[in-house]
C-alpha positions as CSV (number, residue, x, y, z in Angstrom):
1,X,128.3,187.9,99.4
2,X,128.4,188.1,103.7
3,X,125.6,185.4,104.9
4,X,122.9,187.2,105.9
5,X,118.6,186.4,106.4
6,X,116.3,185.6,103.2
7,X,114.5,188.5,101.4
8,X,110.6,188.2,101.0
9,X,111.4,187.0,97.2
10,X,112.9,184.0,98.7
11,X,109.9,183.5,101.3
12,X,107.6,184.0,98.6
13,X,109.3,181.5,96.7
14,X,109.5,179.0,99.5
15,X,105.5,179.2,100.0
16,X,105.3,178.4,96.2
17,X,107.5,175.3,96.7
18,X,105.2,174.4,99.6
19,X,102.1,174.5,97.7
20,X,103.2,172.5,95.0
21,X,105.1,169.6,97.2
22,X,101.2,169.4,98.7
23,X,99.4,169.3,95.2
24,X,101.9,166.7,94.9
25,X,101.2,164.8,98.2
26,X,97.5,165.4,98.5
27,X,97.6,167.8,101.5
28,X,94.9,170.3,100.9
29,X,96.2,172.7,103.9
30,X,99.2,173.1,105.6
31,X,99.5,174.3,109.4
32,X,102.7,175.8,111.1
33,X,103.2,177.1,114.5
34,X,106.1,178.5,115.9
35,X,108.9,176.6,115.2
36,X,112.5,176.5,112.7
37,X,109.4,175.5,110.2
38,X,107.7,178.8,110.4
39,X,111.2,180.9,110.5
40,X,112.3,178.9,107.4
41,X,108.7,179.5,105.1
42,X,107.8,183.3,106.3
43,X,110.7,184.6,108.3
44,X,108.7,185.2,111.3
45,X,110.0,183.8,114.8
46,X,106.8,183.8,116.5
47,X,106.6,184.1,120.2
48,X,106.1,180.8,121.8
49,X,103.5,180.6,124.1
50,X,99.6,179.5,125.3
51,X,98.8,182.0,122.4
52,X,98.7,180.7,119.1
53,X,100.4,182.0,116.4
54,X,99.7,180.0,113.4
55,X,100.3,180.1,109.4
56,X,97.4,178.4,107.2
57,X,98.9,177.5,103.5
58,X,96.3,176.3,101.3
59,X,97.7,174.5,97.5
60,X,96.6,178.3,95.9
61,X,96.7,181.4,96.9
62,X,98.5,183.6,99.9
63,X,98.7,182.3,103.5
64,X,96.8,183.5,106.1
65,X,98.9,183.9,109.6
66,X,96.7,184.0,112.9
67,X,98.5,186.7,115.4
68,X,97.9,187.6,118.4
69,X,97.3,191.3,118.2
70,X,99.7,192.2,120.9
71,X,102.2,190.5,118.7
72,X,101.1,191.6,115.3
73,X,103.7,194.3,115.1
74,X,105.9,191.7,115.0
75,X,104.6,190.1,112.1
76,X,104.0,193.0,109.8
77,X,107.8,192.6,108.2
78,X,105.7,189.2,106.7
79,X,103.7,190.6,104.4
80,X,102.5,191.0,101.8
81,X,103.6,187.2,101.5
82,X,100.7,186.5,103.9
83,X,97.6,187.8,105.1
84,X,97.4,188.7,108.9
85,X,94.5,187.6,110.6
86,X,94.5,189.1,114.1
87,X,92.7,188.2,116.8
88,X,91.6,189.4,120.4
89,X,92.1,188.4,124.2
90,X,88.4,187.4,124.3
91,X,88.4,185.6,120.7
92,X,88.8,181.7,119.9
93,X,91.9,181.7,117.7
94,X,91.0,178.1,116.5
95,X,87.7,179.3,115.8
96,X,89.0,182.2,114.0
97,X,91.3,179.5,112.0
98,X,88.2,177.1,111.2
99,X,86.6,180.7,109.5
100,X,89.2,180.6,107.3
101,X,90.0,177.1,106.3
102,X,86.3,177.0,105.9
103,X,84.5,173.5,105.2
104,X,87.0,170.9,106.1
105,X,84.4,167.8,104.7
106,X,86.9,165.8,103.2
107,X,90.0,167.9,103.5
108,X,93.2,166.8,104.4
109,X,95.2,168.7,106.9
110,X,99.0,168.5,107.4
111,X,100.6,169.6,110.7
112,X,103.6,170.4,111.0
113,X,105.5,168.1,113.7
114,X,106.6,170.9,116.1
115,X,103.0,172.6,116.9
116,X,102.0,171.8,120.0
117,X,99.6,169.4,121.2
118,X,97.2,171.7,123.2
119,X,96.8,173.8,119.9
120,X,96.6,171.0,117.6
121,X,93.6,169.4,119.9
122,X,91.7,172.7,119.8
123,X,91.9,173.2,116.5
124,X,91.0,169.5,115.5
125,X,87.8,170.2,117.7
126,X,87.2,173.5,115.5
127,X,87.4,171.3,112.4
128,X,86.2,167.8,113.2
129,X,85.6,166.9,110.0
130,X,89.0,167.4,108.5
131,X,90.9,164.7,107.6
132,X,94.2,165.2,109.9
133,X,97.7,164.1,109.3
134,X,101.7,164.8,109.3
135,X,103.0,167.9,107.4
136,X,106.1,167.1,107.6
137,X,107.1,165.4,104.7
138,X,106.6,168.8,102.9
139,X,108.6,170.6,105.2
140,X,111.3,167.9,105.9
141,X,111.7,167.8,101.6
142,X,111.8,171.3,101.1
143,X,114.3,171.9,104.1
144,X,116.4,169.4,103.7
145,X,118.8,170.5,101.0
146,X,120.2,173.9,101.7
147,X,120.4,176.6,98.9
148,X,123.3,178.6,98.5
149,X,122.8,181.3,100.9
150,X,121.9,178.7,103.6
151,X,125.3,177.1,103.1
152,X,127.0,180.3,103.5
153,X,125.8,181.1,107.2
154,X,126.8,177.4,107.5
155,X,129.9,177.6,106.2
156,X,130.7,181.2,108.1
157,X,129.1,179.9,111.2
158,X,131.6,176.8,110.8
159,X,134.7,179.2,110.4
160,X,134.1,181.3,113.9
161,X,133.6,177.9,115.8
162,X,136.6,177.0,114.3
163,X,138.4,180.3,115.4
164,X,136.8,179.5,119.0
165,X,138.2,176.2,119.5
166,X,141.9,177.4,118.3
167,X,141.1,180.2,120.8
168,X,140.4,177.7,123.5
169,X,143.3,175.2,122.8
170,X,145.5,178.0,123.1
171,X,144.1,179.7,126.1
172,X,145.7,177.8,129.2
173,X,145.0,175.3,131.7
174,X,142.0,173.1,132.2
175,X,142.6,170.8,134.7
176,X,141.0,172.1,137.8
177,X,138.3,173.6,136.3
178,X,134.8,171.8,136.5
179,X,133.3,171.2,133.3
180,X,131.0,174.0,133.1
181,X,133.9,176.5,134.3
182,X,135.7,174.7,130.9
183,X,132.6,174.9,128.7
184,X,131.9,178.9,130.0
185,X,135.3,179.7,128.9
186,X,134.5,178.2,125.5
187,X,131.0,179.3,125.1
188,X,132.4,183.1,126.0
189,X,134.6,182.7,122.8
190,X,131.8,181.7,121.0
191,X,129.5,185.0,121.5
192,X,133.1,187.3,121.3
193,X,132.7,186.5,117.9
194,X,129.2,187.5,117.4
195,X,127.4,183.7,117.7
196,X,124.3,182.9,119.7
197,X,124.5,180.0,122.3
198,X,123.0,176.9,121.0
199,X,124.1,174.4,123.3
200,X,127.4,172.5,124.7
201,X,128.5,169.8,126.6
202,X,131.3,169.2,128.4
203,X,132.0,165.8,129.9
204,X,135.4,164.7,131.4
205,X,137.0,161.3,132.7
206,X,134.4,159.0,133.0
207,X,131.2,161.1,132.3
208,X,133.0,161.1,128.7
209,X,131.7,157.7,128.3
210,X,128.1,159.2,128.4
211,X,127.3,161.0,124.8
212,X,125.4,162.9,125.8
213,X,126.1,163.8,129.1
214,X,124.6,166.8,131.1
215,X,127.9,169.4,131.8
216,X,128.5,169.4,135.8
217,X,130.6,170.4,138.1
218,X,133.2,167.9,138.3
219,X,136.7,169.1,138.2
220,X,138.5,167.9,135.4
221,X,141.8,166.0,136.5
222,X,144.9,164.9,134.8
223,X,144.4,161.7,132.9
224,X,141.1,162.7,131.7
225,X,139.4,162.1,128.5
226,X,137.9,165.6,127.8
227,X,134.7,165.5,125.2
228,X,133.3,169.0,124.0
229,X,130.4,169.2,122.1
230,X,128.7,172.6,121.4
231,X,127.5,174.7,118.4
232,X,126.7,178.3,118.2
233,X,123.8,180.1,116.2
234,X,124.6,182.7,112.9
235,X,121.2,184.3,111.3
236,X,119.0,181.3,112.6
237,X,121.8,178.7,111.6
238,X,123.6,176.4,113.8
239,X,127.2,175.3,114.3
240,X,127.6,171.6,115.3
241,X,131.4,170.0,116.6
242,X,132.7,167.4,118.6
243,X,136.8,167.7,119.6
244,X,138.5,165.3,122.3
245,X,141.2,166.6,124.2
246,X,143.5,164.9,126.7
247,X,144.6,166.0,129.9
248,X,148.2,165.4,130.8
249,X,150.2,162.1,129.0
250,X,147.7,160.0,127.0
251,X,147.3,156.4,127.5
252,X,148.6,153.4,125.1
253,X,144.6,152.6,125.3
254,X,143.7,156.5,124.8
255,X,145.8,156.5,122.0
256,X,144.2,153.9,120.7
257,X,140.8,154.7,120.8
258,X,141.2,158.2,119.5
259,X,143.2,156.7,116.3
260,X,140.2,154.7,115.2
261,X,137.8,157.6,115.7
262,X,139.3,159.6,113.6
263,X,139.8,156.7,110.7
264,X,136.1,156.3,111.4
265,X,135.4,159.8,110.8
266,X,137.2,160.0,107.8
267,X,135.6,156.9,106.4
268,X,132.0,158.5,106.8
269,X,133.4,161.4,105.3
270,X,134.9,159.0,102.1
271,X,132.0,157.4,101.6
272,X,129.8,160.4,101.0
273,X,128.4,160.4,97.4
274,X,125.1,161.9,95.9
275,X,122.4,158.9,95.2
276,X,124.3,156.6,98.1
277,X,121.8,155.7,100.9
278,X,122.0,157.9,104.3
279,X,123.0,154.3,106.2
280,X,125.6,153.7,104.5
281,X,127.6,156.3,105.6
282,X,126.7,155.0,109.1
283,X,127.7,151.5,108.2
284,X,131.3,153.0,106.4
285,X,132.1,154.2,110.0
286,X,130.8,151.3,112.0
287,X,132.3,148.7,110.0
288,X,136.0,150.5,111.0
289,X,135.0,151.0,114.5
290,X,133.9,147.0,114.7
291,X,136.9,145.9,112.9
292,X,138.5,147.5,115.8
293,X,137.0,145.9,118.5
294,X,135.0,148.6,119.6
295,X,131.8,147.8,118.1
296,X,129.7,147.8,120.9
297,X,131.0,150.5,122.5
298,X,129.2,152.5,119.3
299,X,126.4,152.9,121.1
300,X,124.4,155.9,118.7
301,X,124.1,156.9,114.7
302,X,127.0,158.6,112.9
303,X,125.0,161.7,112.0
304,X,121.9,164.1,112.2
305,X,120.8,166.6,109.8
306,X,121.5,170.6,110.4
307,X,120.4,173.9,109.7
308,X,118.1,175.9,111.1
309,X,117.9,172.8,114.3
310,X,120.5,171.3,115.3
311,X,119.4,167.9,114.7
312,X,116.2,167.8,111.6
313,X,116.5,165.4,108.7
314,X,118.5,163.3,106.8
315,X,119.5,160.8,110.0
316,X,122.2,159.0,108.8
317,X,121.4,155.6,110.3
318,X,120.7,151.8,109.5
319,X,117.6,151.6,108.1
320,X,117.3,155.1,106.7
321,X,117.7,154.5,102.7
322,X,117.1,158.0,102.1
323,X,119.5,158.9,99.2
324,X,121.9,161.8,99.7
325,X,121.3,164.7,97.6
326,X,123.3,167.9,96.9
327,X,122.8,170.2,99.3
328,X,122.3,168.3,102.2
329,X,123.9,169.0,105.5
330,X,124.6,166.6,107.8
331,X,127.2,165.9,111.3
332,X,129.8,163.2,111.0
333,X,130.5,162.0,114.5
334,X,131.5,158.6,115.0
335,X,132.5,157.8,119.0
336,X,133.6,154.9,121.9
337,X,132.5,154.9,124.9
338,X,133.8,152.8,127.4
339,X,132.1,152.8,130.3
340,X,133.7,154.0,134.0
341,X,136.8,155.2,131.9
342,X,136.7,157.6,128.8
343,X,134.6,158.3,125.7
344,X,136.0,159.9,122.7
345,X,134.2,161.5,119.6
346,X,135.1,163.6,116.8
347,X,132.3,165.4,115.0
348,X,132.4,167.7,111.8
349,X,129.7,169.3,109.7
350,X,129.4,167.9,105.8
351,X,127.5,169.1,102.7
352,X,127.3,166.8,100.4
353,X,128.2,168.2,96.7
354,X,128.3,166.7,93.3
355,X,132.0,165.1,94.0
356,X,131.4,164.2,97.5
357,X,131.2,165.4,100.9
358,X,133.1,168.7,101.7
359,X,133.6,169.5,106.0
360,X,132.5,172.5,106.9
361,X,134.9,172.4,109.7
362,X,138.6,172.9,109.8
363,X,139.7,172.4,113.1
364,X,142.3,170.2,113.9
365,X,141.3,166.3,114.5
366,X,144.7,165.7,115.1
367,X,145.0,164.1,119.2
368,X,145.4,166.9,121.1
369,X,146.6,167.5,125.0
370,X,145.8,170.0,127.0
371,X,147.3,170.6,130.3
C-alpha cells in the first residue's frame, strides 16, 4: 500500500491508547496544543498562534477540542472523534476550557511539552486547583514506536532523499558555490520529488567542524571537507541524513577520519537489538571513535529519535537506559570534528526490528569527491 495519512479509525484508536496509558499513569486529563502531538492523536494541524487551539482528553469518553471559530472549518474533518467547542473573539478560551474540565479539586493535569507557556499560565489560572504536571510520558510512549503505516512514509520518504542525493552527486561542480548556493541546489531536488523542506545544513572547510553549523555564504574551495545535513517532510514524516563529501584530492588525515566514521556508524548500527539499552548504541560507536584517537573530538550523542519531528524520543545517549523496542526509529550519526580544519559525519535513519536494526537509507557511505 502507497504511504499515505491515518484514517479517523486509527485516530480513534490512538485517543483509546491515550486514555488508557493515563488510567495507567494517574493523569486524569490530558492537554494538547498545536504541535506533532496534536497531528499524531487527531490529525488536526492547528494554526499556531496567540489563539488557542486546544484538545482536552479525559481517561473516558470523547475529547473535547477548543477552536477558534474562524478556524473551526478546519477542524471539522476531526470529528466525530472529538467534540468542537468553539469559541468567540470576545470569549476567554481558558475559561471556556475550565467549563469543561469542570472541578479540577484534586485532578491531575498532564500538558503536553510543546504548548506554550502564555497558554499553559492562563489556563493554570482558570483552574488553580488542579494538580499540574508533564504529559508527556503518555505521548512520548505512545509515539515512540511507529506502526506499520508510519514506517512506510518513513521508509518512502528515505528512498526520494536517497534519489536526491544520487541526483546531487551526479549534478556537477561545487566548488565555487557558497554553501547555501550548494544546499539550494540540493533542497530543489528535494521538492522535484514531491518532499516538503524540513531543514539542511551545509558547512564546508572549517565550519564542518561545527555540527551544527548555520549554512552561509562561504564559498566552498578545493580541499574542503563538505558536511550536508538535511531531511525533507512526506505526509507529516521527516527524512533525516548526514553525507561527507570531499572537494578535490582527499588528505592522508581526511582519509582517515572519514574511515573511522563510517566503522563507527556501522558499529551503532551492529549493535542494535530489541531489549539493549538506547546508550549503548552510543557507547558501540564511541568506543571505535576513542580507540581511534578521536574521542574528544566526539563532541554530541549518536542519535535522536524521528518521525513526525525531527528529533523526539528515544535519545540514544549515555545515561539513557531506555530499552529499544520494535518499532522504534531513530538517526545513527556518529562524527569528528576537528576544530579550524574539517568535520566529518555520516548519518542514516534505523528501525529497529526483531533481528536488529534495518537503515532506512541507502545511499552510498562510501568516501566520496566531488569536484
Amino acid at each position: 500500500m502507497a504511504p499515505g495519512v491515518p484514517t479517523q479509525a486509527v485516530y480513534a484508536e490512538r485517543i483509546k491508547n491515550a486514555q488508557d496509558a493515563m488510567k495507567q499513569q494517574g493523569i486524569d486529563v490530558l492537554l494538547v496544543g498545536p504541535s506533532s502531538d496534536l497531528v499524531y492523536l487527531i490529525g488536526y494541524d492547528a494554526h499556531l498562534s496567540e489563539r488557542l487551539n486546544l484538545l482536552i482528553i479525559r481517561q473516558e469518553g470523547p475529547p473535547d477540542l477548543v477552536v477558534p471559530v474562524l478556524e473551526s472549518f478546519l477542524a471539522k474533518s476531526c470529528e466525530p472523534n472529538v467534540t468542537l467547542r468553539r469559541w468567540e473573539e470576545t470569549e476567554s478560551p481558558s475559561e471556556l476550557a475550565a467549563s469543561l474540565i469542570g472541578d479540577t479539586t484534586g485532578v491531575t493535569l498532564g500538558v503536553s511539552d510543546q504548548l506554550w507557556s502564555t497558554f499553559l499560565l492562563k489556563l493554570q489560572k482558570a483552574m488553580p486547583e488542579g494538580d499540574w504536571t508533564t504529559g508527556q510520558p503518555i505521548l512520548a510512549h505512545l509515539r515512540v514506536t511507529k506502526d506499520q503505516s508510519e514506517l512506510d512514509n518513513l521508509f518512502e520518504v528515505a528512498r526520494l532523499t536517497d534519489e536526491a542525493w544520487h541526483e546531487f552527486v551526479e549534478s556537477g561542480q561545487i566548488s565555487g558555490l557558497t554553501e547555501t548556493q550548494a544546499m539550494d541546489r540540493l533542497s530543489g531536488m528535494m521538492e522535484k520529488r514531491g518532499l516538503g523542506r524540513s531543514f539542511g545544513i551545509c558547512a564546508s572547510g572549517p565550519n564542518s567542524a561545527s555540527p551544527h553549523h548555520h549554512t552561509g555564504h562561504r564559498t566552498i574551495e578545493q580541499g574542503d571537507s563538505v558536511i550536508f545535513d538535511w531531511g525533507g517532510t512526506l505526509n507529516g514524516y521527516h527524512s533525516d541524513v548526514t553525507r561527507t563529501v570531499f572537494v578535490g584530492t582527499p588528505t592522508d588525515e581526511y582519509r582517515k577520519v572519514y574511515e573511522t566514521v563510517k566503522q563507527a556508524n556501522q558499529a551503532a548500527l551492529d549493535a542494535v537489538k530489541p531489549g539493549v539499552p538506547a546508550e549503548s548504541i552510543d557507547k558501540a560507536a564511541r568506543d571505535l571513535i576513542t580507540k581511534a584517537g578521536y574521542g574528544e573530538a566526539f563532541i554530541h550523542r549518536v542519535g535522536h529519535g524521528l518521525g513526525m519531528d525531527v528529533h523526539e524520543e528515544p535519545y540514544l545517549v549515555g545515561g539513557n537506559t531506555t530499552p529499544l523496542e520494535v518499532g522504534m526509529v531513530f538517526s545513527d550519526e556518529p562524527g569528528i570534528y576537528l576544530a579550524g580544519n574539517l568535520g566529518v559525519r555520516i548519518e542514516d535513519s534505523v528501525v529497529v526490528t526483531k533481528t536488529g536494526g534495518k537503515r532506512l537509507n541507502e545511499a552510498s557511505r562510501e568516501l566520496t569527491v566531488m569536484d
